[in-house]
Each structure stands twice: as C-alpha cells, then as structure tokens.
C-alpha positions, 0 to 999 in steps of 0.5 A: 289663886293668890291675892295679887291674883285676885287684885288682877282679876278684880280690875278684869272683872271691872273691865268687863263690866264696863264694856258689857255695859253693866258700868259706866265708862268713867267707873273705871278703877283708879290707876288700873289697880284694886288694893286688896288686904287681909280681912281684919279680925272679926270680919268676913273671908280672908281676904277683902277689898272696898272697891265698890265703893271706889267704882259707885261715886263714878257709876252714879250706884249704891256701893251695895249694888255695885259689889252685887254686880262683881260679886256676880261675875267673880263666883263663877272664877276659878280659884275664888271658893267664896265671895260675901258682901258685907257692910254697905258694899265690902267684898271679902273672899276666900280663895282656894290656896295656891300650891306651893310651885305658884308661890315660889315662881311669883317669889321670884318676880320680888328679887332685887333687881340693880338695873332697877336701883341705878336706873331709879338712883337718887343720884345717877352719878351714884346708883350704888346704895350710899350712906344716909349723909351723902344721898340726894333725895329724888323728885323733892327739891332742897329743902322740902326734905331734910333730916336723916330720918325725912330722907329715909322715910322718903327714899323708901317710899319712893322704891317701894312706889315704883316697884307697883309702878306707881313713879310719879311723872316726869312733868309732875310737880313734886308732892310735900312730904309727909311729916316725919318725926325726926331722930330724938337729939338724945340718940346723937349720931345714930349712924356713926353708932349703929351703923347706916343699915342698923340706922336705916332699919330702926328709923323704917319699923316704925311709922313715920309720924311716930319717933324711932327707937334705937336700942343695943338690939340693933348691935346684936348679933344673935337671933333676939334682934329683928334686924340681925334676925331678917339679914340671916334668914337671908343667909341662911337661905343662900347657905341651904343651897351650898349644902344641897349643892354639896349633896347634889341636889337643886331646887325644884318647885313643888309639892313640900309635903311637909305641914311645917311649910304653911307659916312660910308658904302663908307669908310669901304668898301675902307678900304682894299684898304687903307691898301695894299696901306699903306703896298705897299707905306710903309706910315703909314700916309695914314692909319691915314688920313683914319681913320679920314675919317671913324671916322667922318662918324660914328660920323655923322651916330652914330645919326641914329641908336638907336630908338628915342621916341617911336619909336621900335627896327627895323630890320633897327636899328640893321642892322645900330648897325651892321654898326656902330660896324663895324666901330668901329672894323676897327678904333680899328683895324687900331689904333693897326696898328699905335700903339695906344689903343682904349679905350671904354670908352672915 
C-alpha cells in the first residue's frame, strides 16, 4: 500500500462508519480528502493522520474515541501492518511496502499533462508557460497580486491546488493572497540575470513568507547546484532509455533486485503525499525541496541500470529502466507544477 492509498482508504473507512451508523451523517471528511504526513521524528509508525479530530467536532465525540472506532475497521485492511493511537487521538500506521511495479504505475499519473496546463492557463489566449513579466495571474484580480515573486508563488500554488482537485469555484470570490516576501532590491532583475526558470526556481525553494536567495548556483552548470541538478536527473532518465533502446530493451515494470533502489523507490511513493501537503499548506517550496530529494536518488541509482560489459539485458534491468522512467516522470511533472521545463537533453 502506498500513502496516497492509505489516504483513500481512510475516506472509505470514514464512509462506511457514517452509513453503519457508527458516525454521524454530518462527520463527514471535509472536501472528501484525509491529508496524511510522514510521521515526524520521534513519533509512532511511518506514517500519520489527525483526522480524528477533524471527524469529532462534527460527531459530538472524543478525537480518542473516534480514532479507536477507525483504528478498529483499518486493522483488519490489507496492506496496513500497524495501526497505533497516540496522543488525544492521532493515527499513525506502518504500511506494508508497495512493490516496485506499484510504485512505478502510480509515478505515471504525475506526468505533465499540456491539455491540463492550456486548459487551466493564466491566460487562454497564452497557455503556453510564459515569462514571470507577461503572465496574468488567475482567480486574483489587479491589483491583489503584485511583484515578481507574489506572481510565482501564487501561480504555483495554483497548479499544484488543482492537481488535487482542489480549483477554487467558478462563482467563488477570489481569496487574499497570502504574503509573500518580495525579491530583495539589491538582486536587481533577477530574471534578466538568471534566466525565467532559474528565477522561478529560487523564488519557489523557499517559503513564501521568507526572502529568496539568489546565488552563482543558479548559473552552474554541474551537479553542486540544486537547480541544474533536478532538471538533469530528468535528462539523464530520458537519456537511459535511448541507451536501453539501443541495446534493445524496454522498461518493464517489476521486481529491481537491486538494494540501491530503495532511496528511489521511497521517494517516489512519498511523492503523492508531498503534493496534497504542498496544496493543503499552499508552499510550493516543499514540492521543490522533494524534487531535489528524488533528483539525487535517481542520480545515484542511474548507474544501475543499463548492463555493464557482457552483461545481457535482464528482466532486472528493464524493471530499474521502468524506475528510472518513473522518476523522471514525477521530476517532469513536479517542475510544470512549479513552471519550470524540463528539457531532455541537458
């Protein structure tokens, strides 16, 4: 089971309680969603939710109480090896690890999609990703948002809102942005200097309220800068598969046998998680910080996958293929999120 898995069974399990009476009809999960987050350190399982008390207020109960009732109906579900309560009511649970064929299918669900971007575009006549300068920002009227920055943060809050399905309405009056701290005046024209990608990725890797940092790094082209670093993990997974093609294998989901997978491997299968907190908490920097994360694990695994020497294409080998085209489909995906290409060739 994967977490986004364990989120849609946690609205299930709510559901069913509701129509065995065991729950009220109006405790109901708000928006249809449960978010659920890595376990901080020092706590309980891997992986854990406070939904009990979203659930209590409307059910009239305890959170402790209404944890015990799901905790009850969860144990018995495949996939989930542990369910604990701590505190007044927090579910945490340790799941039984997806193969690597699950992961790699639910990867594919995060690939960009560019009916997506120019139907949702900041403005129809433009869908294409334009510069920071020319975009109109959607939902929020002139001049609620302004500045470079204000438009960035608000654009990719945006996308990654609506990739969890959570657009705002058509008749809803557009909400305040949230304050977002402008690009220092000392950095001058940041996207004249560094470039619109560059710009956007330094002014999206760090929360919003907080001052972006523009260094050299953002010029580098070698693996010490973060920015350069996600965009050619990406090309380095588009690059494996020429190879495997001119060897003459394809990716084929399954079992890697391969120890080195499992930084990947973890960090794909938190991806989902990553997204619905980055939409929840509107910070667009935790799906940045990710993405590095998963860049330097497909960066260390990229070595492990093609045949060395007379070694022939195995079942292994297209299976770590399949992985590492995974990973580059989430970095691909994650990068149109934050407004950045991802070019294959780097």
């Amino acid at each position: 089971m994967t977490p986004a898995d364990l989120s849609r069974t946690l609205v299930r399990a709510v559901r069913c309680a509701v129509e065995d009476g065991e729950l009220p009809a109006q405790a109901g999960v708000p928006g249809g969603r449960v978010v659920v987050e890595r376990t901080r350190p020092g706590g309980v399982g891997e992986y854990a939710t406070p939904v009990a008390f979203q659930l209590a207020k409307g059910a009239g109960r305890r959170p402790a109480d209404v944890a015990r009732l799901l905790a009850r109906r969860l144990d018995r579900v495949d996939g989930i090896e542990r369910v604990e309560i701590t505190g007044a009511g927090f579910l945490n649970f340790v799941l039984a690890p997806p193969s690597a064929a699950e992961v790699v299918r639910a990867a594919q669900a995060h690939a960009p999609r560019p009916e997506y971007e120019a139907q949702h575009a900041p403005e129809a006549e433009a869908p294409a990703v334009t510069g920071l300068r020319e975009r109109a920002v959607p939902e929020v009227p002139a001049p609620a948002v302004t500045g470079l920055r204000q438009r960035a943060v608000h654009e990719a809050v945006l996308r990654i809102r609506r990739s969890q399905g959570l657009a705002p309405a058509p008749t809803a009056a557009p909400a305040a942005p949230a304050p977002v701290a402008p690009v220092a005046r000392r950095d001058g024209d940041v996207v004249a200097r560094y470039g619109d990608a560059a710009a956007r990725w330094a002014m999206l890797t760090v929360a919003p309220q907080e001052t972006p940092v523009f260094s050299p790094a953002l010029l580098l082209q070698s693996e010490p800068g973060e920015f350069f670093r996600v965009r050619y993990a990406f090309s380095r997974s588009r690059a494996l598969l020429r190879n495997a093609a001119q060897l003459g294998f394809t990716p084929l989901p399954g079992p890697p046998e391969d120890t080195g997978a499992g930084p990947l491997l973890r960090a794909l299968t938190e991806y989902p998680l990553v997204l619905e907190a980055a939409a929840h908490h509107r910070a667009p920097e935790r799906l940045a910080r990710h993405l590095v994360e998963l860049a330097d694990a497909l960066l260390d695994f990229q070595y492990r996958v093609l045949p060395h020497g007379d070694e022939k294409p195995s079942a292994a080998h297209r299976a770590r293929l399949a992985l590492a085209e995974a990973a580059g489909t989430v970095l691909a995906g994650g990068l149109a999120l934050l407004g950045i290409d991802a070019p294959e060739r780097l």
